[in-house]
C-alpha positions as CSV (number, residue, x, y, z in Angstrom):
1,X,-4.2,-13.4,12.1
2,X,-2.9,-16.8,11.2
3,X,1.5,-16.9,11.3
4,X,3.1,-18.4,8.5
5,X,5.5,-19.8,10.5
6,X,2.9,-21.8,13.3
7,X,4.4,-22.9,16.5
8,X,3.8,-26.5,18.1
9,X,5.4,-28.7,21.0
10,X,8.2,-30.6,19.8
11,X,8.8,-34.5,20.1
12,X,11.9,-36.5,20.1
13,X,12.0,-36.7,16.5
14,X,12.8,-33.0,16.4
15,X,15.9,-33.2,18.3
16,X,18.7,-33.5,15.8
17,X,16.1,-30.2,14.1
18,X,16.8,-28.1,17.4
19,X,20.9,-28.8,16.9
20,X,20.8,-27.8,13.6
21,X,19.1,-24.3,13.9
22,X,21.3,-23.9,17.2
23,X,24.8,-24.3,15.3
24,X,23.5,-21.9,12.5
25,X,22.2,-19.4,14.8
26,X,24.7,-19.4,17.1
27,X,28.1,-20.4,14.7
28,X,29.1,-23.8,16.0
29,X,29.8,-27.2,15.1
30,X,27.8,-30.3,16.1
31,X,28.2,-31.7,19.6
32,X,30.1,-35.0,20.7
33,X,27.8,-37.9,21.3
34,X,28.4,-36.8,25.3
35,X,28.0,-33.5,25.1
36,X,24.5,-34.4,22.9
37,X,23.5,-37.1,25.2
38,X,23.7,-34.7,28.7
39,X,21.9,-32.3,27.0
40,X,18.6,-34.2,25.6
41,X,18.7,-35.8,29.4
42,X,18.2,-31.8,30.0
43,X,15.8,-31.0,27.5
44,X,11.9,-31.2,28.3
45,X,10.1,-31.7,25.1
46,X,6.5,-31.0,26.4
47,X,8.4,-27.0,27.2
48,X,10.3,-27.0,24.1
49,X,8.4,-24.9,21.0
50,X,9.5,-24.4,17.3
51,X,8.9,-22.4,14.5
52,X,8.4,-24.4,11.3
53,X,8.3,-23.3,7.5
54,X,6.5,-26.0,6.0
55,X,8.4,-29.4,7.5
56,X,11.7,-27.4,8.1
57,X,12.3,-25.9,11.9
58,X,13.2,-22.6,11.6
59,X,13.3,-21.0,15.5
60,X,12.8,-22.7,18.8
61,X,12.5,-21.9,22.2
62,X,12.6,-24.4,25.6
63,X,12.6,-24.2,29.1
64,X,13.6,-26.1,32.3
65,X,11.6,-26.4,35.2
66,X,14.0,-25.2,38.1
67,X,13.8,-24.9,41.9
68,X,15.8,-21.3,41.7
69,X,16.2,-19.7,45.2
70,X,14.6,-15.9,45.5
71,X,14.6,-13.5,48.5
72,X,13.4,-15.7,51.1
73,X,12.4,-18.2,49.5
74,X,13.1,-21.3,47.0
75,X,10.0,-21.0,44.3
76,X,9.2,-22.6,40.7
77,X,11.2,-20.9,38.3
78,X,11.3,-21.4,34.0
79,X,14.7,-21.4,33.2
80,X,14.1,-20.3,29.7
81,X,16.5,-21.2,27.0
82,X,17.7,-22.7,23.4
83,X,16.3,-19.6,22.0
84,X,17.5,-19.5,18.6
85,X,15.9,-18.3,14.6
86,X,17.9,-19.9,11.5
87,X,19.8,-16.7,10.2
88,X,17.8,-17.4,6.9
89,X,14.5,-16.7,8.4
90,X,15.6,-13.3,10.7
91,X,13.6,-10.6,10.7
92,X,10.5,-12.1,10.1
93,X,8.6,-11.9,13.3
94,X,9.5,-15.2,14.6
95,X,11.4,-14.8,17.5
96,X,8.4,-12.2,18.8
97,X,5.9,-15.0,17.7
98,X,7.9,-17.9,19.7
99,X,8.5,-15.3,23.1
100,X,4.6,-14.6,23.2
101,X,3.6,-18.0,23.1
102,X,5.8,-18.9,25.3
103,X,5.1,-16.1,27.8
104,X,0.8,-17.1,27.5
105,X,1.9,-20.8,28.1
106,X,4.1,-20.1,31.3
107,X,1.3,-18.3,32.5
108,X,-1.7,-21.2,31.4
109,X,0.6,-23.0,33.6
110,X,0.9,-21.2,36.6
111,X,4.3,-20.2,36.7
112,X,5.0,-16.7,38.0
113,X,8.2,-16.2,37.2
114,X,11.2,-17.0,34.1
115,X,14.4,-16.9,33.8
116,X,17.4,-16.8,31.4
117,X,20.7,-15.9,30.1
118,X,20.7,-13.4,27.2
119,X,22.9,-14.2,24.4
120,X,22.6,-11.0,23.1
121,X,21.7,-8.0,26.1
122,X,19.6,-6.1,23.4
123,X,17.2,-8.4,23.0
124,X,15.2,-9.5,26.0
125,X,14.2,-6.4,27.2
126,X,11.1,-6.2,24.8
127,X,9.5,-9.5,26.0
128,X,9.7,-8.1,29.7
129,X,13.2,-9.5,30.7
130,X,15.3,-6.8,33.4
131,X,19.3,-7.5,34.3
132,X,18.4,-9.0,37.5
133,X,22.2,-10.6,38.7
134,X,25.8,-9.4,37.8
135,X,28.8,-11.1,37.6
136,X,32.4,-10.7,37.5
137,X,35.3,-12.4,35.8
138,X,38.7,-12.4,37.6
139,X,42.4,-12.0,36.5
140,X,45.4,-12.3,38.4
141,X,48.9,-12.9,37.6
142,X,51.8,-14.5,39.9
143,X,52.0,-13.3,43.5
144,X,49.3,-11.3,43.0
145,X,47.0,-13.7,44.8
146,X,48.4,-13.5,48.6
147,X,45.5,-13.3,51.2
148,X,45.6,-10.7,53.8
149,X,46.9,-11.6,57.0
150,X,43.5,-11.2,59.0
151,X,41.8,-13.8,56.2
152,X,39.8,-16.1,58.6
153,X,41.5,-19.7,59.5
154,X,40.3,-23.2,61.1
155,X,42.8,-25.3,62.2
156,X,40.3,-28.0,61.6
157,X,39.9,-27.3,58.1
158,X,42.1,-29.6,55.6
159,X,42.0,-29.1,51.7
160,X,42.0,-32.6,49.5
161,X,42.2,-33.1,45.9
162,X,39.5,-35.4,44.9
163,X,38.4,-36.9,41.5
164,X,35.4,-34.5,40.2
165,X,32.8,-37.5,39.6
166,X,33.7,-39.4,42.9
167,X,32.7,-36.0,45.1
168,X,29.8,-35.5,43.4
169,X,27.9,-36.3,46.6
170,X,30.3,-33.8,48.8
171,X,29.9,-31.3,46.4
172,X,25.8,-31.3,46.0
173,X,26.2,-30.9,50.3
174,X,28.0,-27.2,50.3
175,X,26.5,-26.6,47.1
176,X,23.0,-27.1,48.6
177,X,24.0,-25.0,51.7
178,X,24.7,-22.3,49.5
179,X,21.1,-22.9,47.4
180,X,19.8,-22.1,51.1
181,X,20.6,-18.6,50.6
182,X,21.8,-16.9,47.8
183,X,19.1,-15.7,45.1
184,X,20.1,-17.3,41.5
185,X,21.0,-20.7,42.7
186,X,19.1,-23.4,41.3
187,X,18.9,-26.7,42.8
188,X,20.8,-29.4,41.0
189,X,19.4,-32.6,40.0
190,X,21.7,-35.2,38.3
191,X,21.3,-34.1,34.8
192,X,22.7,-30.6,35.8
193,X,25.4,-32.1,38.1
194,X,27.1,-34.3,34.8
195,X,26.4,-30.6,32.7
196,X,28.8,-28.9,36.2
197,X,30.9,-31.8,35.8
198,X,31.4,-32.1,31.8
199,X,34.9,-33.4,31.3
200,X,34.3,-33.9,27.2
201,X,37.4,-32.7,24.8
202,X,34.7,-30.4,23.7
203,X,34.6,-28.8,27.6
204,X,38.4,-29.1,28.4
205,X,39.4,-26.9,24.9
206,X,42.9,-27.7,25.1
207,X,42.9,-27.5,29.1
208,X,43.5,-31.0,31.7
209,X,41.2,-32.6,32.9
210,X,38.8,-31.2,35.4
211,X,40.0,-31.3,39.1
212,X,38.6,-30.5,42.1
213,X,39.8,-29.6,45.4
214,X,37.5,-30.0,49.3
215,X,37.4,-27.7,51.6
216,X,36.7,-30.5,54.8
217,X,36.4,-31.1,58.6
218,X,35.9,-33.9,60.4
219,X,31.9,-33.3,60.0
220,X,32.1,-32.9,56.2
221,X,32.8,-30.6,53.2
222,X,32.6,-26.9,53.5
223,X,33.9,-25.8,50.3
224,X,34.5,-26.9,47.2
225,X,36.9,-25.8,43.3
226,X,36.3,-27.2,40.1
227,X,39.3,-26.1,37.7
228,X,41.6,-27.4,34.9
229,X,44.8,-26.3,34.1
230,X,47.2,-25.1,31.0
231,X,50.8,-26.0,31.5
232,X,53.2,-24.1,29.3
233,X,57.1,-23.4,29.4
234,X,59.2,-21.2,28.2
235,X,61.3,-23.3,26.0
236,X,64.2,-20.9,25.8
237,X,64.5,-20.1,29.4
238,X,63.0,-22.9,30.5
239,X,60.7,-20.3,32.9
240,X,57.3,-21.8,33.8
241,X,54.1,-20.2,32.1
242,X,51.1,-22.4,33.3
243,X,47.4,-21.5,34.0
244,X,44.7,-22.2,36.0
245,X,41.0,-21.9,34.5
246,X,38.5,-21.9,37.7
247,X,35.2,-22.8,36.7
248,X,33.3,-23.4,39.9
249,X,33.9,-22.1,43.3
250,X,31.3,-22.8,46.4
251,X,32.2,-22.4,49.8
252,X,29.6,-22.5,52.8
253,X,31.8,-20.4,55.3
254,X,34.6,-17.8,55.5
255,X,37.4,-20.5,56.2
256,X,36.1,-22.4,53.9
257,X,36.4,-19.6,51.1
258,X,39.9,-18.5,52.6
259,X,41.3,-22.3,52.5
260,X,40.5,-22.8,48.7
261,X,41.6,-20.0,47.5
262,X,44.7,-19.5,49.0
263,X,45.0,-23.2,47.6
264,X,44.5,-22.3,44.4
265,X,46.6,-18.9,44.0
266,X,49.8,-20.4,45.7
267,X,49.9,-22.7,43.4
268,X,53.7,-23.2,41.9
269,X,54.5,-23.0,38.4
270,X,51.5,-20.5,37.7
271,X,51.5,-17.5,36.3
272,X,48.0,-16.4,35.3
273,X,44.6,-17.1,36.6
274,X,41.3,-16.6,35.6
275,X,38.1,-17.4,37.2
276,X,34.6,-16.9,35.6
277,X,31.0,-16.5,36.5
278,X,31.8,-14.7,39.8
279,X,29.5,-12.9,42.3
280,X,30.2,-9.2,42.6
281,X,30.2,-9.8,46.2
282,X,32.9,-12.3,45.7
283,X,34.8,-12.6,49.7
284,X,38.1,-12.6,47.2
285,X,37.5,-8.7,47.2
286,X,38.2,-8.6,50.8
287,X,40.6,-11.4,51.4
288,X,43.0,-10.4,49.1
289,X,46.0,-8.7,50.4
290,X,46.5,-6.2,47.2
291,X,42.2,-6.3,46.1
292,X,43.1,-4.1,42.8
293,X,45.1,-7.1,41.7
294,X,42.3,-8.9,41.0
295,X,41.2,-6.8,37.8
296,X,37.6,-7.6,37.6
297,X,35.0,-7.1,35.0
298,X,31.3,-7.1,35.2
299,X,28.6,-8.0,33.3
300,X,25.1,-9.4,33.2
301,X,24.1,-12.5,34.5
302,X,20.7,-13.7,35.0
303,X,17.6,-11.4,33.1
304,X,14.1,-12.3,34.8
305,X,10.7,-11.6,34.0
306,X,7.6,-11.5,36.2
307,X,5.1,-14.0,34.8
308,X,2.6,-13.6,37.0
309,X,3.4,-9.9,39.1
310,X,0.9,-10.5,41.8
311,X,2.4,-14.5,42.5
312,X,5.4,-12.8,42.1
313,X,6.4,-10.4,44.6
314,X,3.6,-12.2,47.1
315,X,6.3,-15.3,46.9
316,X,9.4,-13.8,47.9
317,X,10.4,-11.6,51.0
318,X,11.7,-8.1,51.5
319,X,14.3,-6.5,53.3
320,X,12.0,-4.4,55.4
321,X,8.6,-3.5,55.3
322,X,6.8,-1.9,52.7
323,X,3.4,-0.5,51.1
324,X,2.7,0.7,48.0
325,X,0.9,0.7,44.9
326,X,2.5,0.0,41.6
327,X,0.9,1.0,38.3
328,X,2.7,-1.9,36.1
329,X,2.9,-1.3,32.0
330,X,3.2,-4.9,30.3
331,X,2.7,-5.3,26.5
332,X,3.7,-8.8,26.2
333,X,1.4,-9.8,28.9
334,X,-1.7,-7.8,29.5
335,X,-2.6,-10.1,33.0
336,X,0.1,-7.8,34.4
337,X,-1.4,-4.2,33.5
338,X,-2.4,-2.1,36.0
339,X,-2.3,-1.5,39.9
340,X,-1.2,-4.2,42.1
341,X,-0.6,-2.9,45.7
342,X,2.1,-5.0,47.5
343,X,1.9,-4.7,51.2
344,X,5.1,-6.5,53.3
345,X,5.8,-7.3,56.8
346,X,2.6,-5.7,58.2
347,X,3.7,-2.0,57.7
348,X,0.4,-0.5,56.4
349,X,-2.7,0.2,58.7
350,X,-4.2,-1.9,55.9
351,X,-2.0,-4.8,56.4
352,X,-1.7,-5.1,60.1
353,X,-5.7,-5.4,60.1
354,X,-7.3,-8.8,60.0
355,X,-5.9,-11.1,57.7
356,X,-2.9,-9.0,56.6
357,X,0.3,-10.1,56.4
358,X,2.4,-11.0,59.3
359,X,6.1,-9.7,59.3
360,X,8.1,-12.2,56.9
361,X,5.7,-12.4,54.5
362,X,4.2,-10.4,51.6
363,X,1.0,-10.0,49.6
364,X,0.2,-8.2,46.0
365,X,-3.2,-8.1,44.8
366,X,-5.2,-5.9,42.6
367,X,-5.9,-2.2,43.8
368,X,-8.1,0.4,42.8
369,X,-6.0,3.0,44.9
370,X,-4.1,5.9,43.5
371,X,-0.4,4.4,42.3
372,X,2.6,5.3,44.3
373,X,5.0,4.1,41.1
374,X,5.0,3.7,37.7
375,X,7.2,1.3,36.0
376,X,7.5,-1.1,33.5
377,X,7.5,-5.0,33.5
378,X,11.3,-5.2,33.2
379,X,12.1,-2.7,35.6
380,X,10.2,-5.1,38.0
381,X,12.4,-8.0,36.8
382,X,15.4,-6.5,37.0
383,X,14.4,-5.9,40.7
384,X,13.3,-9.1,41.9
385,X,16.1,-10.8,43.2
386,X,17.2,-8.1,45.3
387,X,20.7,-7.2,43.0
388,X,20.0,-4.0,40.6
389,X,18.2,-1.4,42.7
390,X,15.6,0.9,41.3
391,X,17.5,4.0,42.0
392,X,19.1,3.7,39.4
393,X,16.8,2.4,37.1
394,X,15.0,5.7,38.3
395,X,17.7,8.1,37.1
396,X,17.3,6.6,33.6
397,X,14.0,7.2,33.7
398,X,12.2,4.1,33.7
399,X,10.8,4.4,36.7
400,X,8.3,7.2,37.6
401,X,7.6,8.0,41.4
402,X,4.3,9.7,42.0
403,X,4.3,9.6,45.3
404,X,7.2,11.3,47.6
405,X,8.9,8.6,49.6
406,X,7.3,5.5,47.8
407,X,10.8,4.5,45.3
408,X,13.2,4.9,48.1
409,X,10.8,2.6,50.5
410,X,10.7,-0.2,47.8
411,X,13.7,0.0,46.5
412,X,15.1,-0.6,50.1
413,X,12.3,-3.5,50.8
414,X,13.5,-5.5,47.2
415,X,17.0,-4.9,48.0
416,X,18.6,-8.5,49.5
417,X,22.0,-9.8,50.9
418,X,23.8,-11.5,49.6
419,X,24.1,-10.6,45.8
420,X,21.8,-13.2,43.4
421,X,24.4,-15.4,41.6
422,X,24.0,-18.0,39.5
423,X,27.4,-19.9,38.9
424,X,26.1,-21.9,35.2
425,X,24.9,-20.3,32.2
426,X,21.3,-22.4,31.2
């Protein structure tokens, strides 16, 4: 049945289109030439779709081609995003209409798996998206911040201030260290390194310019802080009431992590800080002197759907080793339903015969066998990168074991250390 509202590839005459349907969906005002500029160097047309009544765009939908690190392994990942329907045309089928297409043409593509950041956490779920990543926002006030005694040191180490821009180089170095491990990073090209770095009026919202302290040895950075800062006084009493705003924070070791923050939280005149986009492993928990100071909040980072479930789980790697069969449920795409059976690290007589996989590495192809599991697409998204276990997901009954044994076994195998993370919204 034909849409009313057909879809097509966008070109670069489309652009000032996109912004318009993004600052009436999402309730703000046009960007600076800057801010407008880093992101069309962002955008890829030939992944960007829109929804179009007559001449006028009405919903669009985009993705990036990242480099996102999984268990084990850094894979092709669609970092889907500018999802947006003018609030004049809600309701009418066209956000389903652009997910679907864009879900067939991830997978005419090849790609296995997609990624994004939900605007709104009711949403996503539907089209196969699971909360796959947490994260935590920090508060803490003066002399709250004082690190425990037994935080690690290296007299080696030396913290510098450095102008953002000018490090860039120093900063890709630990930032790429990090990539090297921790599920939800992305690899930065320069496009995303001027979007970490944005230093526009429109970024700083009242806030100094952004600064940026090194974590550094002799061999080279270790560590890294992006942050601006509010000063404020008391005008009566003349008592200091500044701010500091951390934005980024990467660090490659524990000294490293120690160093800049017990930079940043002795810092004079400050009496609040706040610091964004955490991990929920963050080392802060355990170097802080007092940990309850820190007053964290979580909520849901990074939602992730399997594309392709058999490229999938085949691409990453698991804790320990696994086999079982899983009976997936996929309405948004059908390539997915049915029984896959993922065997990992050579633990099945099945596996450890010819050809099977050798420890380290993973394989999920299409079974016959009786299923251990039953679960949903999302469920297997939300377990991918080895940070919301399906135990849980269990006791809210979306997952459905059906054979004793088999959910405790994968659950353990997708589980990963450390915590996925990724430190930008997309």
């Amino acid at each position: 049945m034909a849409t009313p509202y057909p879809i097509r590839t966008v070109t670069e005459d489309a652009l000032p289109a996109i912004h318009t349907v993004h600052e009436h969906a999402f309730h703000s005002g046009p960007p600076s030439e800057q801010s407008r500029a880093r992101m069309h160097a962002r955008i890829e047309l030939d992944r960007t779709i829109a929804a179009f009544d007559g001449a006028t765009m009405v919903g669009v939908a985009g993705a990036y081609s990242f480099r996102m690190r999984v268990p084990g392994a850094l894979a092709p990942v669609a970092g889907v995003t500018m999802v947006a329907v003018l609030p004049s045309y809600r309701r009418r089928g066209i956000l389903f209409s652009l997910m679907t297409q864009q879900l067939e043409d991830l997978h005419g593509r090849g790609e296995e798996v997609a990624a994004l950041f939900a605007s709104e956490a009711g949403i996503y779920r539907r089209y196969g998206y699971g909360q796959a990543s947490w994260h935590a926002t920090f508060g803490l006030r003066a002399g709250e911040g004082t690190l425990a005694t037994a935080a690690p040191a290296d007299g080696s180490l030396r913290v510098r201030i450095a102008a953002p821009d000018s490090a860039r180089a120093e900063l890709a170095k630990v930032y790429d260290t990090v990539l090297a491990e921790r599920p939800g990073f992305f690899a930065r090209n320069d496009a995303w390194w001027d979007r970490a770095l944005a230093d526009g009026p429109e970024d700083r919202a009242g806030a100094s310019p952004l600064r940026c302290v090194l974590a550094e040895d002799s061999a080279g950075p270790r560590g890294y802080a992006l942050f601006s800062a509010r000063g404020r006084w008391d005008q009566d009493t003349f008592l200091a009431d500044s701010s500091i705003d951390i934005r980024e924070i990467i660090t490659a070791d524990p000294a490293a992590t120690a160093a800049i923050w017990g930079d940043l939280l002795s810092r004079d005149l400050v009496t609040e800080f706040h610091a964004a986009m955490r991990p929920v492993d963050d080392p802060l928990l355990h170097l802080l002197a007092d940990p309850r100071r820190v007053r964290a909040r979580i909520a849901d980072g990074l939602w992730v759907r399997l594309v392709d479930v058999g490229g999938a789980l085949a691409r990453r790697r698991y804790a320990c080793p696994v086999d079982v069969v899983l009976d997936v449920s996929d309405e948004s795409c059908g390539w997915n339903q049915g029984r896959w059976r993922l065997s990992a690290g050579g633990s099945a007589p099945a596996a450890t015969a010819a050809g099977g996989p050798t420890p380290g590495t993973a394989r999920c192809e299409r079974t016959s066998d009786p299923a251990d599991i039953a679960l949903p697409a999302h469920v297997l998204g939300a377990a991918y990168l080895g940070g919301t276990r399906l135990g849980s997901m269990a006791q809210a009954g979306l997952v459905t074991e059906l054979r004793p044994g088999a959910l405790a076994a994968l659950s353990a195998a997708l589980s990963w250390d450390p915590a996925p993370w990724c430190p930008v919204i997309f």
